[in-house]
Backbone bond lengths (Angstrom), bond angles and torsions (degrees), N, CA, C in turn:
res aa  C-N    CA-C-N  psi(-1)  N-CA   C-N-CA  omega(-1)  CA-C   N-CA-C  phi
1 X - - - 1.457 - - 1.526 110.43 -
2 X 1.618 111.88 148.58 1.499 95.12 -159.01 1.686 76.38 -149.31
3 X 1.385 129.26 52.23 1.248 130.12 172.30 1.043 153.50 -90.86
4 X 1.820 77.68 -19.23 1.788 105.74 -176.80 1.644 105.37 -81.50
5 X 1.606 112.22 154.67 0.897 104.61 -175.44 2.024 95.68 -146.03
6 X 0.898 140.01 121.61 1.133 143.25 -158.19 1.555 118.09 -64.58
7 X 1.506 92.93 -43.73 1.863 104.03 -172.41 1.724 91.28 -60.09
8 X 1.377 141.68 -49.40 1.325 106.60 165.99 1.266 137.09 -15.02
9 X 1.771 140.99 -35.50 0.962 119.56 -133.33 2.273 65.10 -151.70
10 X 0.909 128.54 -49.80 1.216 111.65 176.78 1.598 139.58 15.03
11 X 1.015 117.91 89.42 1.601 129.39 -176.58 1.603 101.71 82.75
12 X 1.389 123.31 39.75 1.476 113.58 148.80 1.858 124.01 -92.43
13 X 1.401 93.65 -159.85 1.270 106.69 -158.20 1.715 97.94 -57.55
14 X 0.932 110.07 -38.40 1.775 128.67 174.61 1.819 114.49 -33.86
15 X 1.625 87.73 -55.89 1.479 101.92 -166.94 1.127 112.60 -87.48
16 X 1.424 129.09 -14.92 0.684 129.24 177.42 1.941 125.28 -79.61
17 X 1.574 92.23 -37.63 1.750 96.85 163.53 1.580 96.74 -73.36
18 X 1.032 146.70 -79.27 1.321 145.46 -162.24 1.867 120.40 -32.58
19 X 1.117 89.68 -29.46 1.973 111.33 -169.85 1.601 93.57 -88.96
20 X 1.289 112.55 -62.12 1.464 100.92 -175.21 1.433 116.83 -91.01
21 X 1.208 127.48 24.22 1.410 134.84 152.31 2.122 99.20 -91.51
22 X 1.238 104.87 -35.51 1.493 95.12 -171.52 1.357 104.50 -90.49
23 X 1.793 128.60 3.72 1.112 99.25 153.86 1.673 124.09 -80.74
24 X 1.209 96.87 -33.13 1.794 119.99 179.09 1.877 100.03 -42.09
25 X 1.351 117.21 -47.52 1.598 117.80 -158.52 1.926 102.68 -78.37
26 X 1.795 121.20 -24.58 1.089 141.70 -141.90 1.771 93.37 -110.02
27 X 1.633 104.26 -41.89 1.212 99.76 175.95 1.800 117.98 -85.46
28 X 1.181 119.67 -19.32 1.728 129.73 150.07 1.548 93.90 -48.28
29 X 1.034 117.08 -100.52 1.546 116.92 -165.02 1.387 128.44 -11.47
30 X 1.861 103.03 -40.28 0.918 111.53 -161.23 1.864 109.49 -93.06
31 X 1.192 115.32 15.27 1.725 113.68 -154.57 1.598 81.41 -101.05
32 X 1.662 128.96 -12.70 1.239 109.93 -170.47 1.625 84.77 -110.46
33 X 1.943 115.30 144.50 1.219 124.17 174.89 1.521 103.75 -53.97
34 X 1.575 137.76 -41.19 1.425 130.93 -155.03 1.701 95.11 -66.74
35 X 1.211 101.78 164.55 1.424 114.91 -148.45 1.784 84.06 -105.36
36 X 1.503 99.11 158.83 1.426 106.75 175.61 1.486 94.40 -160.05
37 X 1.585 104.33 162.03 1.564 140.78 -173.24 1.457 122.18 -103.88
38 X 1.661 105.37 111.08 1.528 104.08 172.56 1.215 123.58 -91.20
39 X 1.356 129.15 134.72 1.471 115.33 -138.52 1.978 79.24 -139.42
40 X 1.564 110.53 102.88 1.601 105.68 175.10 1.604 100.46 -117.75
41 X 1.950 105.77 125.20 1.477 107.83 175.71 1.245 120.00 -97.30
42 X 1.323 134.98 9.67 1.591 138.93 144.26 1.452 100.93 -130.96
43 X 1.248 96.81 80.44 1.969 95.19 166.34 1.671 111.47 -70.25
44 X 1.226 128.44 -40.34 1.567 105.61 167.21 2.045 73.14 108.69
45 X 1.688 79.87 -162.20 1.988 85.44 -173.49 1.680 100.67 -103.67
46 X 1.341 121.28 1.99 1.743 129.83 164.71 0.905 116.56 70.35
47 X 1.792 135.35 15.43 0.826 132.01 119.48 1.995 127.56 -155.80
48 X 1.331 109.91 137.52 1.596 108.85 -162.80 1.811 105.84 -108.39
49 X 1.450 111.43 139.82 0.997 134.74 160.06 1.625 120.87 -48.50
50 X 1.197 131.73 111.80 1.576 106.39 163.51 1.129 115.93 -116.33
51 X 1.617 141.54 22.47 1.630 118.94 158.49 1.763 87.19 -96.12
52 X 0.917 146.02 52.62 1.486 112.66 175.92 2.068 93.21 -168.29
53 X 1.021 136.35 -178.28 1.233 136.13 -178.34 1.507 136.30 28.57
54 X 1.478 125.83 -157.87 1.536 109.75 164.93 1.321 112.67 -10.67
55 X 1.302 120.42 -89.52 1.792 133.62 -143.81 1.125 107.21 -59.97
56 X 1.713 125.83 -5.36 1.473 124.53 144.02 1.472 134.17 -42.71
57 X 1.260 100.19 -51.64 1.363 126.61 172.16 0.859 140.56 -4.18
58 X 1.253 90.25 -67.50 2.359 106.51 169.31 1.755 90.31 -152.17
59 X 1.285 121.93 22.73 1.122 113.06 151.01 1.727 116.53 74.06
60 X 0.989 132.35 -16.36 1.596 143.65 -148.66 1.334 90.48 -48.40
61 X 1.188 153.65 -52.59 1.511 135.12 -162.98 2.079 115.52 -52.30
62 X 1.437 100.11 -15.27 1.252 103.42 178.92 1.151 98.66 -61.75
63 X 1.340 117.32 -81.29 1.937 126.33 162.87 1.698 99.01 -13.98
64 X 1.217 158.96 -10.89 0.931 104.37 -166.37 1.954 87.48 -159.62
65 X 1.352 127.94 -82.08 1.237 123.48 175.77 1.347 107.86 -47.66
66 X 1.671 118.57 -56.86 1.313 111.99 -163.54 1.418 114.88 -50.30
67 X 1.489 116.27 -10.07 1.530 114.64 -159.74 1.525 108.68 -101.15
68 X 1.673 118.88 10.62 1.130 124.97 172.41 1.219 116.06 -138.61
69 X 1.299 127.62 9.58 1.481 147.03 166.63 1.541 114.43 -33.85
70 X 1.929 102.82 -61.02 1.266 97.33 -172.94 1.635 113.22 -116.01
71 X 1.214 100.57 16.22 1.561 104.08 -177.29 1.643 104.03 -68.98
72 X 1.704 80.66 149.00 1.924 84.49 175.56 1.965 113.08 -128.82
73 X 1.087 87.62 26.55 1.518 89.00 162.14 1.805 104.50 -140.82
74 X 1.175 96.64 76.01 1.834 115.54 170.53 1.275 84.59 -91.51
75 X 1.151 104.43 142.50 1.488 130.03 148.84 1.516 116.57 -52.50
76 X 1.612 120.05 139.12 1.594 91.58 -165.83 1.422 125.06 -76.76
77 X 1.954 119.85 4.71 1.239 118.96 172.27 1.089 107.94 -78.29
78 X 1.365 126.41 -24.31 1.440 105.25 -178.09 1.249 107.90 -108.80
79 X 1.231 127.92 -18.07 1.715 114.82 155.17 1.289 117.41 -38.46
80 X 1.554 127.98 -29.29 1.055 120.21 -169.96 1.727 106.71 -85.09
81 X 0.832 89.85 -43.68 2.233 103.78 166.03 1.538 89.45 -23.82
82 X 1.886 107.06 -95.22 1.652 138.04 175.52 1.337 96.88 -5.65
83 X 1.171 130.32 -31.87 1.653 129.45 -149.51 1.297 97.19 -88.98
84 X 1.607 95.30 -80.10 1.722 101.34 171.99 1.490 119.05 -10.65
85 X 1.657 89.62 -73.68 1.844 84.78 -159.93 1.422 95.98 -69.37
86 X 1.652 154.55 -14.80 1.332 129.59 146.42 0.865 130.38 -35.21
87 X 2.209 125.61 -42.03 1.141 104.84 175.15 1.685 130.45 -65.03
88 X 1.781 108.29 -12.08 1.324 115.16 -175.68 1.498 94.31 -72.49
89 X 1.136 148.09 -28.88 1.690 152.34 -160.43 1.613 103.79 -112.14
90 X 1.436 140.12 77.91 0.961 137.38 174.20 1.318 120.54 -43.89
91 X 1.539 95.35 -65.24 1.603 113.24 167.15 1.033 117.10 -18.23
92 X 1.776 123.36 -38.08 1.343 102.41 -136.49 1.524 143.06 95.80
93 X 1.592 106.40 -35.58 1.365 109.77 172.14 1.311 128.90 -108.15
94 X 1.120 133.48 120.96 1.277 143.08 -157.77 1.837 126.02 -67.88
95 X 1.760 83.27 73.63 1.764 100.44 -160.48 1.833 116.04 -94.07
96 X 1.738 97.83 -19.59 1.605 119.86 -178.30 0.848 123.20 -155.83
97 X 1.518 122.00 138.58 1.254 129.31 -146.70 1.799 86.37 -126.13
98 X 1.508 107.51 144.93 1.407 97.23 179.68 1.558 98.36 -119.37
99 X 1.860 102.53 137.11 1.355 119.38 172.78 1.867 119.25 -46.66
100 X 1.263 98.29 -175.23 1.571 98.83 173.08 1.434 91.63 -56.89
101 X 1.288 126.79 -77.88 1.544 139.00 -140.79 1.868 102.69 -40.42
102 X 1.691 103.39 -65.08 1.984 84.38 166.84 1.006 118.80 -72.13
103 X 1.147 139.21 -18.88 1.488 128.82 172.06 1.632 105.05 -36.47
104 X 1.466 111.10 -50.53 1.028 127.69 -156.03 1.987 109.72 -85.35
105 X 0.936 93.63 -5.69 1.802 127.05 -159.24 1.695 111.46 -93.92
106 X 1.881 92.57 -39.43 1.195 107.80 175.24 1.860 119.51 -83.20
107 X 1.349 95.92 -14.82 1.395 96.67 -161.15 2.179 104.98 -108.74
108 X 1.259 96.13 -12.49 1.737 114.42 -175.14 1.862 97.23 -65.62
109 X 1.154 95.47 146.38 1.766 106.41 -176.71 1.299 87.70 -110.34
110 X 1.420 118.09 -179.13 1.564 126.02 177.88 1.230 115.14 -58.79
111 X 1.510 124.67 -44.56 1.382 138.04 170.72 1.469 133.27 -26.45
112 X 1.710 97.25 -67.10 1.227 123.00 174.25 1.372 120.89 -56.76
113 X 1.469 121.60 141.15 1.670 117.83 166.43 1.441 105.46 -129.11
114 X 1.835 94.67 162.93 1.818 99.91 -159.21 1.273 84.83 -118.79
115 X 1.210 124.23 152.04 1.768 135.39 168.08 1.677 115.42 -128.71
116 X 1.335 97.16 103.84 1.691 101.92 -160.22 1.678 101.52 -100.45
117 X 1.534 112.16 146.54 1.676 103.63 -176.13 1.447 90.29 -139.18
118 X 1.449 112.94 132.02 1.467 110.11 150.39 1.587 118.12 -151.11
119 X 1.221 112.83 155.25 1.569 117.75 -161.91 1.661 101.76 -102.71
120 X 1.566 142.96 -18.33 0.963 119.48 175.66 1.188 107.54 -71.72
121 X 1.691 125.70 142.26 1.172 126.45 166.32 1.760 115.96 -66.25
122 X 1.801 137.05 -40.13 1.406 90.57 -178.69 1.279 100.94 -91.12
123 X 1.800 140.25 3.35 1.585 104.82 -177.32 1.918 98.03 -86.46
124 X 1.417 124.19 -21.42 1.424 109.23 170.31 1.690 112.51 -55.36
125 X 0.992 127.61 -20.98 1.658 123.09 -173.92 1.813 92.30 -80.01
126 X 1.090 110.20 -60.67 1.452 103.80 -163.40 1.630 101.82 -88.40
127 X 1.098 128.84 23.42 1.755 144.51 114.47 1.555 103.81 -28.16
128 X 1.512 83.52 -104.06 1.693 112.85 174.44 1.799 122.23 -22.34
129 X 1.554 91.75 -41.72 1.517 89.49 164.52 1.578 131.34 -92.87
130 X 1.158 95.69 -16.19 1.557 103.82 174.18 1.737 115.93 -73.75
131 X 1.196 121.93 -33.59 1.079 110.95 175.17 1.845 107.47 -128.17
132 X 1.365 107.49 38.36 1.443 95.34 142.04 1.552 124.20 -53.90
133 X 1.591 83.89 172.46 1.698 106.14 -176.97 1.833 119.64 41.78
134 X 1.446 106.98 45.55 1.512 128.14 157.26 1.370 106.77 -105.91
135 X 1.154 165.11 -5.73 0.870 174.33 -20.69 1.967 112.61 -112.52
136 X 1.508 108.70 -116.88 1.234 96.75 154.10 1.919 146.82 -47.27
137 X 1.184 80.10 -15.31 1.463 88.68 177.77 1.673 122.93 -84.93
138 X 0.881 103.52 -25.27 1.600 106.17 162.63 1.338 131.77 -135.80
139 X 0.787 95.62 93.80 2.129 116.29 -172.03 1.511 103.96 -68.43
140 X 1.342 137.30 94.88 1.268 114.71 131.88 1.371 153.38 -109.25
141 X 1.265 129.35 -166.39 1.452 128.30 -149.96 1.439 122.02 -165.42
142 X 1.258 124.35 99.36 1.405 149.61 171.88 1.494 102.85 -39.83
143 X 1.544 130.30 69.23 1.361 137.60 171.63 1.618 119.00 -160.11
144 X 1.111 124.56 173.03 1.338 145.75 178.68 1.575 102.02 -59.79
145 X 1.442 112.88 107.19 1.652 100.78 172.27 1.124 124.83 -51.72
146 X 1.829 96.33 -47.99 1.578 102.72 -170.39 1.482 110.99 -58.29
147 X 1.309 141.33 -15.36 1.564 132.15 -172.41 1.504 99.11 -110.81
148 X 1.377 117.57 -26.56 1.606 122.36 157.86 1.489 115.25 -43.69
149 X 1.244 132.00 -46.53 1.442 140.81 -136.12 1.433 95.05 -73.79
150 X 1.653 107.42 -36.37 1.767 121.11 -141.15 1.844 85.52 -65.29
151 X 1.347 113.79 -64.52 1.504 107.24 -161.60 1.086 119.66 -73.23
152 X 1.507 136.35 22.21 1.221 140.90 -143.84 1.685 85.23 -130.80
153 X 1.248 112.91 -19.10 1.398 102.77 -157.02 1.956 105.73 -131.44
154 X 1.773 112.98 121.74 1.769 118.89 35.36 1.994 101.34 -80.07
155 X 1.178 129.18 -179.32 1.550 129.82 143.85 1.573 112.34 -73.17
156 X 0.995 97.87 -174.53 1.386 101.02 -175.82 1.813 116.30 -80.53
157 X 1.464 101.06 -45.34 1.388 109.30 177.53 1.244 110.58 -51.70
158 X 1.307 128.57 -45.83 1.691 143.00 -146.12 1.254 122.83 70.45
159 X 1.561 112.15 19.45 0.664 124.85 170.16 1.684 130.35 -121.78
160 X 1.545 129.67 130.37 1.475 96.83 -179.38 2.222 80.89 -177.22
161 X 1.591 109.30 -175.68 0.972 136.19 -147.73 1.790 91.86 -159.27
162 X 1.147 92.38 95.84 1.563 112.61 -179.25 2.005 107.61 -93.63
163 X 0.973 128.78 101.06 1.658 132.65 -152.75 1.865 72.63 -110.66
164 X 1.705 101.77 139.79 1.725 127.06 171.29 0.759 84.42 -122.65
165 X 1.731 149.95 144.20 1.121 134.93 101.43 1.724 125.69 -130.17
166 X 1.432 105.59 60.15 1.806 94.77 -176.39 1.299 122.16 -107.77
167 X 1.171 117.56 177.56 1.265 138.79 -104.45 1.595 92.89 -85.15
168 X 0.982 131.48 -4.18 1.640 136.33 177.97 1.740 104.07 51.34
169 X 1.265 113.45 22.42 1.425 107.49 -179.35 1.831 123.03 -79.27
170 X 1.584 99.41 -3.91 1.803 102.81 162.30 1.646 72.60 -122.22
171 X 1.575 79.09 165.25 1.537 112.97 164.87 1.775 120.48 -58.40
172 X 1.727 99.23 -45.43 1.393 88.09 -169.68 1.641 113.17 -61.34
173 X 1.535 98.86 -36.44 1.921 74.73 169.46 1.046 140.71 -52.85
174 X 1.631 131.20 18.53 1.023 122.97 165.59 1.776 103.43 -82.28
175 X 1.382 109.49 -32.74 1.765 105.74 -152.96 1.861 93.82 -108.33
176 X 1.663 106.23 1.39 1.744 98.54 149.71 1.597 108.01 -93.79
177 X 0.705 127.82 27.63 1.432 127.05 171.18 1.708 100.93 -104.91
178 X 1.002 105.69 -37.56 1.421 102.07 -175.10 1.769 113.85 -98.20
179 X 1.404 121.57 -9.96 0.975 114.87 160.37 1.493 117.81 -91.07
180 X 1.387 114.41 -18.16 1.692 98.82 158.72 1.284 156.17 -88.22
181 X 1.866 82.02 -8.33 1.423 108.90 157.14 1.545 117.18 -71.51
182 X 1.513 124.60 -35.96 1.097 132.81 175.56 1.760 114.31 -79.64
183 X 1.615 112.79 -1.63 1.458 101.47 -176.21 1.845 91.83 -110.32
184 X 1.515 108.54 -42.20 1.303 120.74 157.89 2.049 128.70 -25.34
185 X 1.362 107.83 -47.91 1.611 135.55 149.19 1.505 106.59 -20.91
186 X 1.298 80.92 -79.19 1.409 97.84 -159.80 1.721 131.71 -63.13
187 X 1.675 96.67 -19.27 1.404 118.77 175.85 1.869 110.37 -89.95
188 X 1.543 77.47 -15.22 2.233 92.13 -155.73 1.324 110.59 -151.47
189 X 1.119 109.81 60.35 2.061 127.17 -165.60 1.715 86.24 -65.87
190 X 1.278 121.30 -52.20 1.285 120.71 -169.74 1.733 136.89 -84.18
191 X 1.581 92.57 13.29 1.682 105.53 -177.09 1.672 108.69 -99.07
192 X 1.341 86.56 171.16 1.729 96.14 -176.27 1.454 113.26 -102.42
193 X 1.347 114.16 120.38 1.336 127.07 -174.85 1.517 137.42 -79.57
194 X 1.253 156.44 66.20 1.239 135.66 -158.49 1.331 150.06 -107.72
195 X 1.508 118.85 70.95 1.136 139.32 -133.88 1.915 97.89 -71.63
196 X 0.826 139.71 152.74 1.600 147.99 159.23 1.408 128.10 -129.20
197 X 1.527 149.81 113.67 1.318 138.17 -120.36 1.746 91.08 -176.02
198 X 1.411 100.35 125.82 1.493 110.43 179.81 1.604 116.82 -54.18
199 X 1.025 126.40 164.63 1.433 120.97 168.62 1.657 102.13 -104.08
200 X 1.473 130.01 106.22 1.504 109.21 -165.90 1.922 72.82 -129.55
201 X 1.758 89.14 -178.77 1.512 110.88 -178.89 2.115 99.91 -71.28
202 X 1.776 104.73 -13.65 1.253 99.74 -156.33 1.291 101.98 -57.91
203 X 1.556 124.03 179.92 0.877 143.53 148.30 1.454 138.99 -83.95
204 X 1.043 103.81 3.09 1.451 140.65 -178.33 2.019 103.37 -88.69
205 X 1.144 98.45 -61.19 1.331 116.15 174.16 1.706 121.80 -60.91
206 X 1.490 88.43 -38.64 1.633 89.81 177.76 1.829 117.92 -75.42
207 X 1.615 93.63 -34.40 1.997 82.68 -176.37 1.551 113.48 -77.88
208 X 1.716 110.15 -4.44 1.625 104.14 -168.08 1.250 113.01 -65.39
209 X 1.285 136.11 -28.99 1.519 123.58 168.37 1.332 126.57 -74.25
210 X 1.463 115.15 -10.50 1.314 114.16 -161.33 2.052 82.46 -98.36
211 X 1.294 95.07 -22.15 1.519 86.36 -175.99 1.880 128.70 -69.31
212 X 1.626 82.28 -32.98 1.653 102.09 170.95 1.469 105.20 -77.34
213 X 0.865 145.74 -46.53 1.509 137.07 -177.27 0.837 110.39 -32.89
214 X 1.899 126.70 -41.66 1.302 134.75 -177.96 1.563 133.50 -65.00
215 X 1.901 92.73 -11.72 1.386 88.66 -174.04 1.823 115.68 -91.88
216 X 0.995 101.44 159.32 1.350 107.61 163.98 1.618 161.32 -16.12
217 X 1.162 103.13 38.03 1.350 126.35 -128.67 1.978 95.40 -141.40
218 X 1.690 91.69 137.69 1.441 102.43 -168.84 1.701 101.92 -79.60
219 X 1.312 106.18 -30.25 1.174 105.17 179.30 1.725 115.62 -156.47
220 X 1.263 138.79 156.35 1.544 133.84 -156.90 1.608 91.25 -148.48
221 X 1.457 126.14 150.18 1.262 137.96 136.80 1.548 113.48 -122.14
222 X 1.247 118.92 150.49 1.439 150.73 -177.26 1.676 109.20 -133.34
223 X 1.624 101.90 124.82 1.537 108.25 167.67 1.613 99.29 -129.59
224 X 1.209 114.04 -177.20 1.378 110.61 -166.24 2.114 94.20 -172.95
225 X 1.386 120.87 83.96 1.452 131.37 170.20 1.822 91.69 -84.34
226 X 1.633 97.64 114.18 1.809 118.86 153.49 1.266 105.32 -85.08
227 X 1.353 144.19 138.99 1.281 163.15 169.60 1.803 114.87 -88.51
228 X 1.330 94.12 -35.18 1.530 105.68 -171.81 1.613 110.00 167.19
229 X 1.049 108.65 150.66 1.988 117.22 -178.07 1.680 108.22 -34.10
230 X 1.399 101.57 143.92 1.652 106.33 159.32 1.690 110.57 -49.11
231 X 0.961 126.13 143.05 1.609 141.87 159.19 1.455 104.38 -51.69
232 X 1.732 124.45 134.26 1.168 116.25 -164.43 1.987 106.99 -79.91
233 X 1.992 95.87 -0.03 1.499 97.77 177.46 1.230 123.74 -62.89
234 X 1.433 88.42 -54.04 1.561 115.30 173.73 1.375 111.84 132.75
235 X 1.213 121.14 7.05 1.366 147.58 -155.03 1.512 106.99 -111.39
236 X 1.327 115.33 128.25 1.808 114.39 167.73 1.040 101.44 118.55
237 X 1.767 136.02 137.57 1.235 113.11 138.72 1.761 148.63 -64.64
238 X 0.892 112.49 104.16 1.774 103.61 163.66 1.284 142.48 -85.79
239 X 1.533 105.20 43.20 1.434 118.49 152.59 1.622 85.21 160.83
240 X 1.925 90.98 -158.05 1.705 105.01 -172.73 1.715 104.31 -152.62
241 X 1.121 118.90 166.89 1.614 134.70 -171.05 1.571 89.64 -128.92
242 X 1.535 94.45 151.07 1.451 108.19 156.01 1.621 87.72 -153.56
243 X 1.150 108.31 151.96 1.348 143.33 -158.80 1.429 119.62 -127.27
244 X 1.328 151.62 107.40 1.387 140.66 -148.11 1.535 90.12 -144.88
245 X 1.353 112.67 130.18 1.211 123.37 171.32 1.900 112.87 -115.84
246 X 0.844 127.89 144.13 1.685 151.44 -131.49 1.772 97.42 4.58
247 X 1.420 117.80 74.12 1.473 122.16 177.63 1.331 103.56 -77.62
248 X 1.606 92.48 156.32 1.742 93.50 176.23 1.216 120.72 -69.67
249 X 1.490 105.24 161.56 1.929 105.92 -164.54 1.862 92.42 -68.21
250 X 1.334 136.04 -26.27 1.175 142.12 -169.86 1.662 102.77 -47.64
251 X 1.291 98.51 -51.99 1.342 120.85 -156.90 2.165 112.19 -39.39
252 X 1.369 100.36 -67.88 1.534 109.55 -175.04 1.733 100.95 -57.47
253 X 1.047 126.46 -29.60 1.831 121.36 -179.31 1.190 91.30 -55.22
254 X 1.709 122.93 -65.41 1.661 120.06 -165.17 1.225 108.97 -78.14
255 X 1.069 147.45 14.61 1.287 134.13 146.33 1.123 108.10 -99.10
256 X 1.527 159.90 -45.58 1.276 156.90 118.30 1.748 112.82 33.60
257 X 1.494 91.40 -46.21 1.458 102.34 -167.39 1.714 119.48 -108.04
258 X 1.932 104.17 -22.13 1.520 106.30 -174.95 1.632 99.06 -104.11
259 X 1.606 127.23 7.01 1.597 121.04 -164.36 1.638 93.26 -77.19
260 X 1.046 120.55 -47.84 1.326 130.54 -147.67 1.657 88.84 -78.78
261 X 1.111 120.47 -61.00 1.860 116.84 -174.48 1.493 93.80 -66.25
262 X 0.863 164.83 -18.99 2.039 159.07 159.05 1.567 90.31 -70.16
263 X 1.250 134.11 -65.35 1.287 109.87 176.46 1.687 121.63 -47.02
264 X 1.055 129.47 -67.11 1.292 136.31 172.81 1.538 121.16 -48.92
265 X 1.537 114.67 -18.31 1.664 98.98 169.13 1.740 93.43 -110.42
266 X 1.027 141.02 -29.95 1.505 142.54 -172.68 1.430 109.43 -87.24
267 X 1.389 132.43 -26.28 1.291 123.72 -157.71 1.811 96.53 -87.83
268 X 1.258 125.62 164.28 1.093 129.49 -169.33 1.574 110.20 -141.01
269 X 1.559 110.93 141.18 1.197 118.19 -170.70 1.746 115.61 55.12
270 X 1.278 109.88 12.82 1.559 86.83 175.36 1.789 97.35 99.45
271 X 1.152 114.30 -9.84 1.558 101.09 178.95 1.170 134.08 -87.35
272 X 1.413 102.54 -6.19 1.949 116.96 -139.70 2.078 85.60 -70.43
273 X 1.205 114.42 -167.93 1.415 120.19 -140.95 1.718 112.02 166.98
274 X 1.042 106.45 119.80 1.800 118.05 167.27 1.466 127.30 -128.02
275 X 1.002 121.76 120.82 1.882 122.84 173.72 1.802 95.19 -106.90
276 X 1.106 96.23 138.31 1.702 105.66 154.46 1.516 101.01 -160.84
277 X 1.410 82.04 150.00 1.519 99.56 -165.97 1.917 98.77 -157.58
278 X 1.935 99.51 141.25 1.637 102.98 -168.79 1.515 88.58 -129.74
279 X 1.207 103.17 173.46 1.770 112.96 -174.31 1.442 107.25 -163.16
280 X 1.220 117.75 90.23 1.991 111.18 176.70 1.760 105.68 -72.37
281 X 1.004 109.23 -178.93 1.449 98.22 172.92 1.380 121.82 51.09
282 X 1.192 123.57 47.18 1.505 104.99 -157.91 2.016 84.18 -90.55
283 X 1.377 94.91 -111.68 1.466 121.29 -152.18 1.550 106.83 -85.57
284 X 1.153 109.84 -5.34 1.374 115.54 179.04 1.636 126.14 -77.21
């Protein structure tokens, strides 16, 4: 199935934990001069419009960027997020929201190289066009991340930031997530992992963290932003996970400190909701 399309959902509650966790993992990387590799296996088309197309739709960036646009008591990790996607909006007005891939675009030094994969044919074209003329530095490629990932890995640096996040629209992506993290291991025991995973009524959704905990790994963090109650259908997401495997020790302080203010400007009706949870020593 090749249906999903991202700019639907563009600058919600989702992207917003996912974006400012991937600046947090990008700016670690980056405090040491040796060069490292961003490695995204559904980059999407890397960057979406919101007055005009999809992200019209049902609107979701209201839910979620729009609701920190003009605030002035951000916390300063995620002020620094807020920033970013300002620099994509010169203006000022909140017209584009940028995917993982510039997220990731914005934060790369000369050193570093990004390796972007995606399998829909038109958001891989307007991939391809979005970040032409980088040359060596960002390679992409019209294919399956998850079977992409295998030869890619270790990189050369030994260093890199491996970003999962698709579209969970069959089931088996829940249990290729965990076999490429588990084939991924084994090539790259020492890289940083960053899995992102809907919060749905499925059941599919519910064992994937308990499943990664299991893997191999010196150390794991798990966060978990609720937006508002499950649907009494069972239908919709109400919130999102991201999942970080050997994250920096930095990492759980700043979330410690930004879960509770994302609950309170994102959560709705009184529902919003945070889990985080760290583990050194895990399974390794």
């Amino acid at each position: 199935m090749l249906s999903y399309r991202h700019a639907f959902h563009a600058g919600n509650h989702a992207d917003v934990l996912k974006h400012f966790i991937e600046v947090q993992l990008l700016r670690y990387l980056a405090q040491k001069d040796k060069p490292f590799w961003y490695i995204d296996t559904h980059a999407g088309a890397g960057c979406y419009a919101l007055d005009s197309g999809y992200a019209t739709q049902n609107a979701e960036y209201e839910r979620g960027i729009a609701l920190l646009w003009e605030r002035d008591d951000l916390p300063a990790p995620l002020a620094e997020y807020v920033a970013l996607v300002k620099r994509i909006n010169p203006d000022g007005q909140l017209k584009l929201y940028p995917g993982s891939p510039l997220v990731a675009l914005e934060l790369l030094r000369e050193q570093d190289r990004m390796r972007l994969f995606e399998l829909h044919p038109t958001d891989s074209e307007i991939l391809q066009h979005n970040f032409a003329g980088h040359g060596a530095q960002v390679l992409m490629q019209a294919a399956d991340g998850f079977d992409a990932l295998k030869a890619l890995l270790p990189p050369p640096p030994r260093r890199a930031l491996v970003l999962i996040d698709p579209p969970y629209e069959e089931k088996q992506d829940y249990q290729r997530v965990v076999s490429a993290l588990r084939e991924g291991l084994k090539r790259f025991a020492s890289g940083m992992y960053a899995v992102w995973y809907p919060q749905l009524q499925r059941v599919e959704a519910k064992q994937l963290p308990e499943q990664l905990k299991q893997l191999p790994v010196k150390s794991w963090l798990h966060v978990v932003l609720s937006v508002q109650a499950p649907d009494e259908d069972g239908f919709g997401m109400h919130g999102s996970g991201m999942f970080i495997l050997n994250p920096p020790w930095t990492l759980y302080g700043v979330l410690q400190e930004v879960m509770p203010y994302l609950v309170k400007v994102l959560g709705q009706d009184g529902e919003g909701g945070f889990v985080l949870e760290f583990e050194e020593n895990a399974a390794a």
